[in-house]
KENU-968898 format. One line per 4 residues: number of its first residue (from 1); their letters; for each residue x negated, y, z of N, C-alpha, C. Coordinates in steps of 0.001 Angstrom, whole numbers, plus 524288, in hexadecimal, padded with zeros to 5 digits. Layout:
<recs>
NUM> A> X/Y/Z/X/Y/Z/X/Y/Z ~ ...
</recs>
This chain:
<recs>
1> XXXX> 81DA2/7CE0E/7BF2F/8191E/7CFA8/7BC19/8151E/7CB42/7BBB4 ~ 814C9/7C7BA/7C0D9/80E6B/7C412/7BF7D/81200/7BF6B/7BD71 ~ 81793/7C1D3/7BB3E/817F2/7BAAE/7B88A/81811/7BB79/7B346 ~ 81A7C/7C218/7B38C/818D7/7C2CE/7AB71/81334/7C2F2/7A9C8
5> XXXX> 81070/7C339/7AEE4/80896/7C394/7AF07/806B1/7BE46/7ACD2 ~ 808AE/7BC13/7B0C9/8054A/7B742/7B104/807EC/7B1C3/7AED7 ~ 80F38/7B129/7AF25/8119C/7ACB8/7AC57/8138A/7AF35/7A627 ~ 81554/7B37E/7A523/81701/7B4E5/7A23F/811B7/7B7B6/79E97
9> XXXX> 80E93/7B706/7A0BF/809BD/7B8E4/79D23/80951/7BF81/79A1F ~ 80B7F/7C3A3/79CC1/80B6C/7C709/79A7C/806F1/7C9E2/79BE8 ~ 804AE/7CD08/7985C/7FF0A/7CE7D/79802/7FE39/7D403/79ADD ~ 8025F/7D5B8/79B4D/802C3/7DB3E/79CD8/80573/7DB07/7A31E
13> XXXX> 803ED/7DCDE/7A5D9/807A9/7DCBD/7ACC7/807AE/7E367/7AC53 ~ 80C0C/7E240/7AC6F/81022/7E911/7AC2E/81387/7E8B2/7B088 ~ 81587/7EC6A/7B1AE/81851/7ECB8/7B73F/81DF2/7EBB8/7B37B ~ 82020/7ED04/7AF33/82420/7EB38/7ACFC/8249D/7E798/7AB84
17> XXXX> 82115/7E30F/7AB47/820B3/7DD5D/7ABF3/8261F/7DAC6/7B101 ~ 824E3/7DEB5/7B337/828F9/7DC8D/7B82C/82FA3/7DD1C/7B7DA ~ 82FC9/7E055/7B4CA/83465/7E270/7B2B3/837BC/7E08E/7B064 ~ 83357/7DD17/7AC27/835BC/7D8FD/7A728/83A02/7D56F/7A783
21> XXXX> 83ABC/7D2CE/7AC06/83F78/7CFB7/7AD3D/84335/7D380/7AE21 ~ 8427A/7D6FA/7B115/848D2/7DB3A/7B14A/847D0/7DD9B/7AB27 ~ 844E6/7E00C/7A9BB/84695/7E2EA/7A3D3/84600/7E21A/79FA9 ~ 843A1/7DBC7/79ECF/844B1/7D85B/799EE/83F17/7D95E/7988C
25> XXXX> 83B96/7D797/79419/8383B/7D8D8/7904D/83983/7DABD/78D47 ~ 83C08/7DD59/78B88/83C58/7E065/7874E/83ACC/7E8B0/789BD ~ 83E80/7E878/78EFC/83FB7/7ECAA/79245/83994/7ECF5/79446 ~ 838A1/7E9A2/7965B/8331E/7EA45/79973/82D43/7EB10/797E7
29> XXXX> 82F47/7E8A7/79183/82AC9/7EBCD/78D26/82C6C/7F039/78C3F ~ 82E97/7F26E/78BE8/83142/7F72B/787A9/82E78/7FC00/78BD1 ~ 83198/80124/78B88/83188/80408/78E25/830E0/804DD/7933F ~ 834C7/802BB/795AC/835D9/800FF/799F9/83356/80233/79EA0
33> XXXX> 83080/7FB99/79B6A/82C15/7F98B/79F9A/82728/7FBD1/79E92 ~ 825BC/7FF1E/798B2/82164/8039B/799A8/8221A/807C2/79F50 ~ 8270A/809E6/79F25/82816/80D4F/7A2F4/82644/80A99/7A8B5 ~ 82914/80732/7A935/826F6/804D7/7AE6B/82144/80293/7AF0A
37> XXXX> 81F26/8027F/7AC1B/81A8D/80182/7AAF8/816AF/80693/7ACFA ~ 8192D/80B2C/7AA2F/816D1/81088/7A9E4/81809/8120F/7B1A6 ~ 81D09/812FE/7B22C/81FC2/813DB/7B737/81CC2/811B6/7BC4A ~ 81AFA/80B81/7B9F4/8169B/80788/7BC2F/811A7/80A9A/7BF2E
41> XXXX> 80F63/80BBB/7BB68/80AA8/80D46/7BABB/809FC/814D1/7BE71 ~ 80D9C/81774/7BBCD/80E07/81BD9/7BF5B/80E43/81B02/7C5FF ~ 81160/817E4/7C6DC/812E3/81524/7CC42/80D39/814ED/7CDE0 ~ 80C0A/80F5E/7CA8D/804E0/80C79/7CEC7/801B3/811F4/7CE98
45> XXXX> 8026B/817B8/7CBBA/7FCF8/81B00/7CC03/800B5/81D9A/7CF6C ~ 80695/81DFE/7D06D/80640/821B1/7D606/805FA/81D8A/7DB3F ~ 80527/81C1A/7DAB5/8059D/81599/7DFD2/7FFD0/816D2/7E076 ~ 7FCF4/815FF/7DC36/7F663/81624/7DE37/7F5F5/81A82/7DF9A
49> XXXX> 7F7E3/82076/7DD77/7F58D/8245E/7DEF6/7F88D/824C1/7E4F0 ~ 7FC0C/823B2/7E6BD/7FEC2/8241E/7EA5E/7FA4B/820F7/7EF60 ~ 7F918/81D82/7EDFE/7F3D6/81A03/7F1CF/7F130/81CCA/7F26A ~ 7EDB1/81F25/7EE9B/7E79D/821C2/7EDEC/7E9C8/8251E/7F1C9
53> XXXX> 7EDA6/82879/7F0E9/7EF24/82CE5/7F48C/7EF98/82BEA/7FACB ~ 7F0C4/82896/7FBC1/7F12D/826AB/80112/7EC0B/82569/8029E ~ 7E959/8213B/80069/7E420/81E03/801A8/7DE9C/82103/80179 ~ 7DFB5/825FE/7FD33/7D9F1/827D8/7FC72/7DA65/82C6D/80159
57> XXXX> 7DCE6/82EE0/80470/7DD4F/83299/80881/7DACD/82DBD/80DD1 ~ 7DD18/82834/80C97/7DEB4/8259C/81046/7D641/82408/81068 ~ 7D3D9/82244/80C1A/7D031/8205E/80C68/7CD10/8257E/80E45 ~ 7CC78/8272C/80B3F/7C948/82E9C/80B5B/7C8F4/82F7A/8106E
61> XXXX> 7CD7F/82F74/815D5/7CCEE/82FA7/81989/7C87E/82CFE/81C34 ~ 7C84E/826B8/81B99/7C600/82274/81C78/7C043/82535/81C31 ~ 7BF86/826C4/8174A/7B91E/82571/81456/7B8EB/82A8D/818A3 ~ 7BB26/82F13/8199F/7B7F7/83226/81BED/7B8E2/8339E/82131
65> XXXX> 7BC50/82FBA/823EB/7B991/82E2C/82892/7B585/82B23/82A96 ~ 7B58C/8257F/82666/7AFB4/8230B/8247C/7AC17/824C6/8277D ~ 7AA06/828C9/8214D/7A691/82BC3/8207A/7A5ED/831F2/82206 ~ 7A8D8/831F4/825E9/7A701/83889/8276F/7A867/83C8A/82493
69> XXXX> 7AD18/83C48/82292/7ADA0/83FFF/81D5A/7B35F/84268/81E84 ~ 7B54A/847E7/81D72/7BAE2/849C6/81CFE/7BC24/848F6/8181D ~ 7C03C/845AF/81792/7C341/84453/8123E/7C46D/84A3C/80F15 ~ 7C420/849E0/80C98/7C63E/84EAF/80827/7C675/84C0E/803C3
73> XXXX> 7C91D/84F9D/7FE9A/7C976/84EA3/7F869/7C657/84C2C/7F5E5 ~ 7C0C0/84D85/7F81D/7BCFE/84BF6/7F578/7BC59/84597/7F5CB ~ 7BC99/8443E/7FBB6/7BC5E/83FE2/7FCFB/7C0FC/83BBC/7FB9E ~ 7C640/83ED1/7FB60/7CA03/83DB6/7F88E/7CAC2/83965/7F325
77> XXXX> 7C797/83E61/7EFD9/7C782/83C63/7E920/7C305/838DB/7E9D7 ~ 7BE79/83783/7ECC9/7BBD8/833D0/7EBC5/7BCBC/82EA2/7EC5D ~ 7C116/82F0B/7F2BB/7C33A/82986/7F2CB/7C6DB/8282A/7F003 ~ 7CBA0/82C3A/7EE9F/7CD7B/82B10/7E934/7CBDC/82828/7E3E2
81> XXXX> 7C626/82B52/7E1EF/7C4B9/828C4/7DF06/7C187/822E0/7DEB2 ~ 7C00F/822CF/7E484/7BDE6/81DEF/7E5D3/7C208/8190D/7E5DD ~ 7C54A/81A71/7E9BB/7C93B/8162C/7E9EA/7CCFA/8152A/7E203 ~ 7CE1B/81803/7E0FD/7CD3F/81813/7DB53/7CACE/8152D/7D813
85> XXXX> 7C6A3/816E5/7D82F/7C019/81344/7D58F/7C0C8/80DB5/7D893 ~ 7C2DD/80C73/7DD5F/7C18C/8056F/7DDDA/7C71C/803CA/7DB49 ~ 7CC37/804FE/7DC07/7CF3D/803C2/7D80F/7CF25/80198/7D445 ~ 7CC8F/8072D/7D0E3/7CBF4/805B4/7CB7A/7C81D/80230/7CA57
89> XXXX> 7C4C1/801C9/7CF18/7C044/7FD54/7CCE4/7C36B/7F9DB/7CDF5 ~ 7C60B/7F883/7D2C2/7C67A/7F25F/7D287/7C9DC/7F1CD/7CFDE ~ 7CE6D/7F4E8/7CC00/7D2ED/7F261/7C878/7CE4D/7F116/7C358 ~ 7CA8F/7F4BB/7C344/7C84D/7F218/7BF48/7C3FB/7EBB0/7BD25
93> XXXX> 7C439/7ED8D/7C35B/7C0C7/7E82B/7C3C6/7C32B/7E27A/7C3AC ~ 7C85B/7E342/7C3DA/7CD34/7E135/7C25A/7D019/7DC05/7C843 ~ 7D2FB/7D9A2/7C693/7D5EC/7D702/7CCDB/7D38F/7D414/7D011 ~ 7CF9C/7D09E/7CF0C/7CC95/7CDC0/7D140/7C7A3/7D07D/7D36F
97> XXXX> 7C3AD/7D352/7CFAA/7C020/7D6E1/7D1D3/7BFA8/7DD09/7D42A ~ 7C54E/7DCC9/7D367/7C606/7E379/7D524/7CB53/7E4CD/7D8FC ~ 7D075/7E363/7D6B0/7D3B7/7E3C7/7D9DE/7D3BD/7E059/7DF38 ~ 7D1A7/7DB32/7DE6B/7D2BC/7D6AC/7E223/7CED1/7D7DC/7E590
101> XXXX> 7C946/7D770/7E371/7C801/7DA90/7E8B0/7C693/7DD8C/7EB9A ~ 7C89E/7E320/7E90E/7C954/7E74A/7EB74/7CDE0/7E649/7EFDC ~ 7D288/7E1E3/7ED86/7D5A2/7E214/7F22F/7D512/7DED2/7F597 ~ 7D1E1/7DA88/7F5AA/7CFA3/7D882/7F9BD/7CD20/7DADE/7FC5E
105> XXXX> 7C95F/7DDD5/7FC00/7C65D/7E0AD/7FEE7/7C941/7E3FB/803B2 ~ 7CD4E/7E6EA/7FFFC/7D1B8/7E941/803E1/7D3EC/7E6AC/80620 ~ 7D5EA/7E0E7/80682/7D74C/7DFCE/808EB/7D60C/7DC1F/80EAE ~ 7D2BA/7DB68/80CFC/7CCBE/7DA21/812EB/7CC68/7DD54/814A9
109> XXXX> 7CA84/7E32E/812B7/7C924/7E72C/8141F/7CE8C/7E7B7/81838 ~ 7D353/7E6B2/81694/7D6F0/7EA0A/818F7/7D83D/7E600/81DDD ~ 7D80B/7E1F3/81D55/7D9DC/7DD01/82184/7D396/7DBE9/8263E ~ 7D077/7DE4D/823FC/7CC42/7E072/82947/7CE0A/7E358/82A0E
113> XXXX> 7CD31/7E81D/82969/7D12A/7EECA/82B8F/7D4C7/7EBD5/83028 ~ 7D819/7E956/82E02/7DDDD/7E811/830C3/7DCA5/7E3B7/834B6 ~ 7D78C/7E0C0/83473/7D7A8/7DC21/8375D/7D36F/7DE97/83E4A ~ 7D1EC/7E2F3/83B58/7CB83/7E637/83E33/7D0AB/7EA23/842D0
117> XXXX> 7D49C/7EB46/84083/7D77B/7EE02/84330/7DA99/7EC27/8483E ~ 7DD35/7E8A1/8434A/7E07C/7E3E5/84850/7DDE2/7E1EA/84D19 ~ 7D88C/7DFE8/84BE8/7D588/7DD19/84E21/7D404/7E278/853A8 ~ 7D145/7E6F4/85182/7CCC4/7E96B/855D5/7D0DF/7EC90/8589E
121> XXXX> 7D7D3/7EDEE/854A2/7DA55/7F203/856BC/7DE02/7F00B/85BAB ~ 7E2E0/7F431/85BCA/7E61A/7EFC7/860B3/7E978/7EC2A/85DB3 ~ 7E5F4/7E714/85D2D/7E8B0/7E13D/85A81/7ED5C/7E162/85CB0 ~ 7EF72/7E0A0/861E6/7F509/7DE79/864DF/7F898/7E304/86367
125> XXXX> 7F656/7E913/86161/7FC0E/7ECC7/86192/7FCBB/7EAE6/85CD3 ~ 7F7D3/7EAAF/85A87/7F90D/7EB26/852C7/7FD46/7E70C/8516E ~ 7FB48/7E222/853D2/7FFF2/7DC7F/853D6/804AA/7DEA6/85441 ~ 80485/7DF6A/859DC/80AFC/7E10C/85D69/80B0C/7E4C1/8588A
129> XXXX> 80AAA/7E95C/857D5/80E92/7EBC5/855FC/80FE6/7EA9D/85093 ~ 80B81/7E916/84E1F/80DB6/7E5A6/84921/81078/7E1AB/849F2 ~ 81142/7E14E/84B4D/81796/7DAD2/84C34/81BD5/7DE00/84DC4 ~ 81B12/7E2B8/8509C/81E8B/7E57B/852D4/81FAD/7E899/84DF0
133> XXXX> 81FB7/7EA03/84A7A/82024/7EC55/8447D/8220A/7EB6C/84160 ~ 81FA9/7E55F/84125/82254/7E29B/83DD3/828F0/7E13C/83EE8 ~ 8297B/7E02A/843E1/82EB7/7DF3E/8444C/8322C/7E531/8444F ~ 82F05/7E98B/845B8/8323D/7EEC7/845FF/83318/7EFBF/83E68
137> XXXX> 830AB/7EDE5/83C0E/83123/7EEAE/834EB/834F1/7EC57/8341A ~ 834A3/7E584/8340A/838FE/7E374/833ED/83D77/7E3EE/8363A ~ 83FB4/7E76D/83B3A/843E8/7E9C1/83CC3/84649/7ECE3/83BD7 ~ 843C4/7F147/837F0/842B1/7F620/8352C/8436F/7F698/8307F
141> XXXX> 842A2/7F22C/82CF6/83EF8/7F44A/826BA/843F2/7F701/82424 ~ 846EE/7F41C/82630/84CF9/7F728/8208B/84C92/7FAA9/8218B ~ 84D60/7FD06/82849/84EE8/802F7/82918/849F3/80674/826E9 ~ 8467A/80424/827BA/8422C/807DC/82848/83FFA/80756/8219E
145> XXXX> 841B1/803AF/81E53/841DE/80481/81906/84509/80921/815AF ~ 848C6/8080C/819F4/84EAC/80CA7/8176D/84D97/80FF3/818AA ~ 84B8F/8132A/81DE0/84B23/81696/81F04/84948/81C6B/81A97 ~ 84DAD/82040/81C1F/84A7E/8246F/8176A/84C21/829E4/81A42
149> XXXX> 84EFF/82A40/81F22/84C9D/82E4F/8232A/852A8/832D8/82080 ~ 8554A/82F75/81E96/85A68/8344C/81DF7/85B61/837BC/820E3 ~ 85A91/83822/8257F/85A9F/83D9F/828FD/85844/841C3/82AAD ~ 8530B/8418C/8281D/84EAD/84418/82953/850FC/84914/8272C
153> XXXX> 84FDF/84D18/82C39/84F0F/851ED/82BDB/8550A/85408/82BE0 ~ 85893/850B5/82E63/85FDE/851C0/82F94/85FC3/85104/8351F ~ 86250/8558C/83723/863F1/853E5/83C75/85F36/85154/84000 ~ 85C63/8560D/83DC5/8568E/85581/84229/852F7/85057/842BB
157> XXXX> 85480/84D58/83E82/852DA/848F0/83C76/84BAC/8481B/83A9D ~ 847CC/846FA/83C14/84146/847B2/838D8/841C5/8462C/833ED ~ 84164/847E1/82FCA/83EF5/844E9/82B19/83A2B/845B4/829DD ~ 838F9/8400C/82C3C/83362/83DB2/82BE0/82F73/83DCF/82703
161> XXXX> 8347F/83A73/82269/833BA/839DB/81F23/82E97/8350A/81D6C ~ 83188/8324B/821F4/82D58/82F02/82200/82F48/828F4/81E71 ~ 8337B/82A1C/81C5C/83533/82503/81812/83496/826D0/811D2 ~ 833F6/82D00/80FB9/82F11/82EE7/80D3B/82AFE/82CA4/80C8D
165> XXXX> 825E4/82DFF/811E1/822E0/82D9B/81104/81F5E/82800/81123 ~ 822DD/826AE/8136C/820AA/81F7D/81568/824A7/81C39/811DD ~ 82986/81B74/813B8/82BC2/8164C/811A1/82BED/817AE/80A13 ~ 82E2B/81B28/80967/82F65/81C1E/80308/82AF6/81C0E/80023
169> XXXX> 82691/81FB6/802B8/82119/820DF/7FF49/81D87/81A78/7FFBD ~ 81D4D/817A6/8022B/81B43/8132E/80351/81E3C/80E64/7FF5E ~ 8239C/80E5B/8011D/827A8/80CC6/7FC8A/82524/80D5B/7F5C3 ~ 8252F/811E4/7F6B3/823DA/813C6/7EF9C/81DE2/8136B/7EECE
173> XXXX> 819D4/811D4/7F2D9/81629/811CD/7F0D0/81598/80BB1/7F008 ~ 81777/808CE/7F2FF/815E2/801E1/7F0D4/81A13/80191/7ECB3 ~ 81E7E/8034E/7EC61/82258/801E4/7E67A/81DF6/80336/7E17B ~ 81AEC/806C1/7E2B2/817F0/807B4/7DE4A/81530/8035E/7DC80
177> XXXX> 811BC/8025C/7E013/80DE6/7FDB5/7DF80/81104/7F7A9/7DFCB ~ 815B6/7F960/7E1C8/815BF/7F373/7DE93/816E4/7F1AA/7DAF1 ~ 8184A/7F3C3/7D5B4/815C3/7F176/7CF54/81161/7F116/7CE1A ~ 80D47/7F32E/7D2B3/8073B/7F2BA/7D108/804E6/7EF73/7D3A0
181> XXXX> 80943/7ED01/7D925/808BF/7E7D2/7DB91/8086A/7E35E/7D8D7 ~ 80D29/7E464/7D77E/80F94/7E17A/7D2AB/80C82/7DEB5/7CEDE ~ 80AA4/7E206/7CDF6/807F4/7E055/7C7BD/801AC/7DD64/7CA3D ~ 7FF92/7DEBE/7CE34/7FB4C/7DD51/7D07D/7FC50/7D875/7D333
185> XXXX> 7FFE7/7D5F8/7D3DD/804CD/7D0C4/7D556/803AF/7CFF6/7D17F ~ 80444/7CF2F/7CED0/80626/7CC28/7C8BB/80217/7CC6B/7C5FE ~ 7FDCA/7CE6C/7C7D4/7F9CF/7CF08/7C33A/7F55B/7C995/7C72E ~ 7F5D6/7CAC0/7CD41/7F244/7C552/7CE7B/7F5B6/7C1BF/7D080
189> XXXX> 7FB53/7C006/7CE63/7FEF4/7BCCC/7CFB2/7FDC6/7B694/7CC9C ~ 7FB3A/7B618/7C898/7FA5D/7B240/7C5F8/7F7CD/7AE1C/7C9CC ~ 7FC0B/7A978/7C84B/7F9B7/7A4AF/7CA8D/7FCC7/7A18B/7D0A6 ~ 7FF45/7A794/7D32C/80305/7A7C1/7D856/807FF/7A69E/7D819
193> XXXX> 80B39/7A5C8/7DA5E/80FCC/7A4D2/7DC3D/81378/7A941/7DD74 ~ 81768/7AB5E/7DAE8/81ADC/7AEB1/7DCE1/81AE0/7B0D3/7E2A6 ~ 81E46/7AB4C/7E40B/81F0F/7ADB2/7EAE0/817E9/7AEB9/7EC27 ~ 812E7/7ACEA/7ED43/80EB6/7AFF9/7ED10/80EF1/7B3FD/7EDC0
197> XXXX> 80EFC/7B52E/7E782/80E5B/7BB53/7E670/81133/7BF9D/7EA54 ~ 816E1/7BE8C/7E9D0/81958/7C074/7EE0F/819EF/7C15E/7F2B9 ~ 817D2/7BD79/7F5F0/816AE/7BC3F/7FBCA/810C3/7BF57/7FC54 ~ 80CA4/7BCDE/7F8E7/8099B/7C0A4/7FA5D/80770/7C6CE/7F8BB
201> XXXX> 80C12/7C973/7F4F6/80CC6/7CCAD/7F491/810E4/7CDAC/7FA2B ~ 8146E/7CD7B/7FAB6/8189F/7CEE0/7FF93/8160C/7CF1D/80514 ~ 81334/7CA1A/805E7/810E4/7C980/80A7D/80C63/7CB43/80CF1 ~ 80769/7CB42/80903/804DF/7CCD4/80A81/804CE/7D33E/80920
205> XXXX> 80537/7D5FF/8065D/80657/7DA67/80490/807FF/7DCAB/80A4F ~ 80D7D/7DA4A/80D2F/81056/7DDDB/810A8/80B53/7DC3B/81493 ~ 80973/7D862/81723/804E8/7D716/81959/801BA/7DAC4/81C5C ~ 7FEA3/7DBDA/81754/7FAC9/7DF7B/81736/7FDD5/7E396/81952
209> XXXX> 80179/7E623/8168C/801A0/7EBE4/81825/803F1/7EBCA/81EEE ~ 80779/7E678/82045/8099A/7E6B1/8254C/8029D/7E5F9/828CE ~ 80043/7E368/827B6/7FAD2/7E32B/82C1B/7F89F/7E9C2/82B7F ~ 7F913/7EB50/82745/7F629/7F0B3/8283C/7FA2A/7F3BB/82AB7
213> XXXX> 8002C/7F504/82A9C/80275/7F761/82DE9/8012B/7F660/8349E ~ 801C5/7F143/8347A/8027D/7EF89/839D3/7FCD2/7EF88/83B38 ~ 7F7FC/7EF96/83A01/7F43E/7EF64/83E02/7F1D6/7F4AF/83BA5 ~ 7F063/7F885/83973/7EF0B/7FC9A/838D8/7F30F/7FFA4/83B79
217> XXXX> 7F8A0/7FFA9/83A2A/7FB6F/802E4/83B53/7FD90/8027E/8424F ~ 7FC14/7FF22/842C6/7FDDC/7FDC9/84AA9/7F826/7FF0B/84C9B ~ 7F381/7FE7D/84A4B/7EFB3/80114/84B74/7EF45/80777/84C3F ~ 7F154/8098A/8490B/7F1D6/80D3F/849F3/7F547/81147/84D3C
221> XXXX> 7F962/80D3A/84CE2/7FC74/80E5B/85050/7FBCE/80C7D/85758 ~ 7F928/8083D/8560C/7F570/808E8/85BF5/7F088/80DAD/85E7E ~ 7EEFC/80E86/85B19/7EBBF/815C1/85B20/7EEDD/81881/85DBA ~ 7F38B/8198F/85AB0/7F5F1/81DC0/85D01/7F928/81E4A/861F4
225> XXXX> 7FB2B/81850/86360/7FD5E/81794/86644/7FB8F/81798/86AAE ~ 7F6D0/81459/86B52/7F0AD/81457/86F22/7EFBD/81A2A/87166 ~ 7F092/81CBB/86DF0/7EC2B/8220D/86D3E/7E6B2/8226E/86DCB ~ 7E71B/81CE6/86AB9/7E1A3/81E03/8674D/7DED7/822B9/8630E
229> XXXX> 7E46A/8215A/8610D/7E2FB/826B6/85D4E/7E7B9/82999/85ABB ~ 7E74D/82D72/85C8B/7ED0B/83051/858A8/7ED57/830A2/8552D ~ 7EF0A/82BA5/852F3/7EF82/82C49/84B1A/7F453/82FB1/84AED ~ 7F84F/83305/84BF9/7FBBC/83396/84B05/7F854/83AC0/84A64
233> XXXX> 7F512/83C58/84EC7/7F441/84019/84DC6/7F0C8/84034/84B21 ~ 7EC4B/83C54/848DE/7E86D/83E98/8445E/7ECAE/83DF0/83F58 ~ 7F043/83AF7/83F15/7F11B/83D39/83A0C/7F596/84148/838A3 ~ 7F78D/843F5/83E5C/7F747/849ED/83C55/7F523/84DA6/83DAF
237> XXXX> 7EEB6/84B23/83EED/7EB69/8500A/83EE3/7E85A/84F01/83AD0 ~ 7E9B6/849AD/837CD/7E343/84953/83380/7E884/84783/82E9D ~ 7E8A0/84163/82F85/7EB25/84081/82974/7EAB9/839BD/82B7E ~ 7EEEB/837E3/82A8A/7F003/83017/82924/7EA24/82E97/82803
241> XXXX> 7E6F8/82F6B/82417/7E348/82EC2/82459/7DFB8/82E19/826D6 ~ 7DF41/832E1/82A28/7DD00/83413/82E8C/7DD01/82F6A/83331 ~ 7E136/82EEC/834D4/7E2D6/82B0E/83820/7E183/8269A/83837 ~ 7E1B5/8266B/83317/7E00D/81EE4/83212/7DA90/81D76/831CE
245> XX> 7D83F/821B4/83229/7D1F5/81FC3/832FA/7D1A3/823F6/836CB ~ 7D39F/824EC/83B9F/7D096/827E7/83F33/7D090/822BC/84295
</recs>
């Protein structure tokens, strides 16, 4: 896509732009590539609504432990519509004054969080067991990629159903977003280098999300382990939510 953008000069960045070498120009104008175009677009509004759904329960919690407040509907649709309203401002305010740094912001914002944690929490388990993780993933990933629990509920077997709710639903929610990766690649790709783009799409991308597993998530798992705090029982006496800001 950022080479029909930016070498090939095409005026339009369509997600069937990408297509064009497998289905010719003729195929990728036509019908076709309207459909995938259309198919496109349905995808990024259930991908976003699929976020909002997760994030606005997830913030709502936040604001009203904050502030002294029991989350309900009400409080619900406001952060809905709030988180909403900066969106739309910053796509409008366009990549440089709105998207870029709205995501800078988040991302300071998020590498204090993670540096305030590491630093004041237990630094030596968070390490140890993150190194210890990393090599249990890499010993793992095929099986635990493949995994889909064929026995559940035979021969006294649990079905968890936990390759449902985690590996498949997680699966299908980044396949979504990435034609909307995609196109956000290719739209500030001008001027870079292939391998670049790639490496620091690949690298830092997995990065980020491995530091927030490994030091939020061994944090927490130091709580429980400690008995500091029973996250296991507030969140089935309250809600995931709950947990993460008690």
């Amino acid at each position: 896509m950022a080479y029909f953008l930016h070498v090939r000069k095409h005026k339009v960045l369509r997600i069937s732009e990408a297509i064009r070498p497998a289905l010719g120009e003729k195929l990728a104008r036509s019908w076709l590539g309207n459909i995938i175009d259309i198919l496109f677009v349905f995808g990024m509004l259930g991908g976003g609504a699929t976020s909002l759904g997760i994030l606005v329960p997830l913030i709502n919690e936040g604001l009203g432990g904050l502030f002294s407040f029991t989350p309900n509907a009400t409080s619900q649709i406001a952060v809905l519509v709030g988180t909403t309203a900066i969106f739309a401002v910053s796509a409008w305010r366009g990549l440089k004054g709105g998207i870029e740094m709205l995501s800078d912001i988040n991302m300071w914002l998020g590498l204090a969080v993670l540096l305030f944690v590491l630093v004041m929490g237990p630094t030596v388990f968070i390490l140890d067991t993150g190194l210890n993780s990393i090599g249990l993933m890499l010993s793992n990933l095929v099986q635990m990629a493949t995994w889909t629990e064929p026995f559940g509920d035979l021969n006294g077997f649990e079905d968890t159903g936990f390759h449902q709710s985690w590996t498949i639903f997680y699966w299908a929610w980044w396949l979504v977003f990435a034609p909307t990766v995609g196109l956000f690649i290719a739209r500030i790709s001008k001027g870079r280098r292939i391998k670049t783009m790639v490496a620091g799409s690949i690298f830092f991308g997995s990065l980020g999300c491995a530091l927030f597993f490994i030091i939020l998530g061994n944090y927490g798992l130091y709580l429980q382990l400690s008995s500091t705090l029973d996250v296991i029982q507030v969140m089935n006496d309250q809600s995931a939510n709950a947990a993460f800001y008690t």
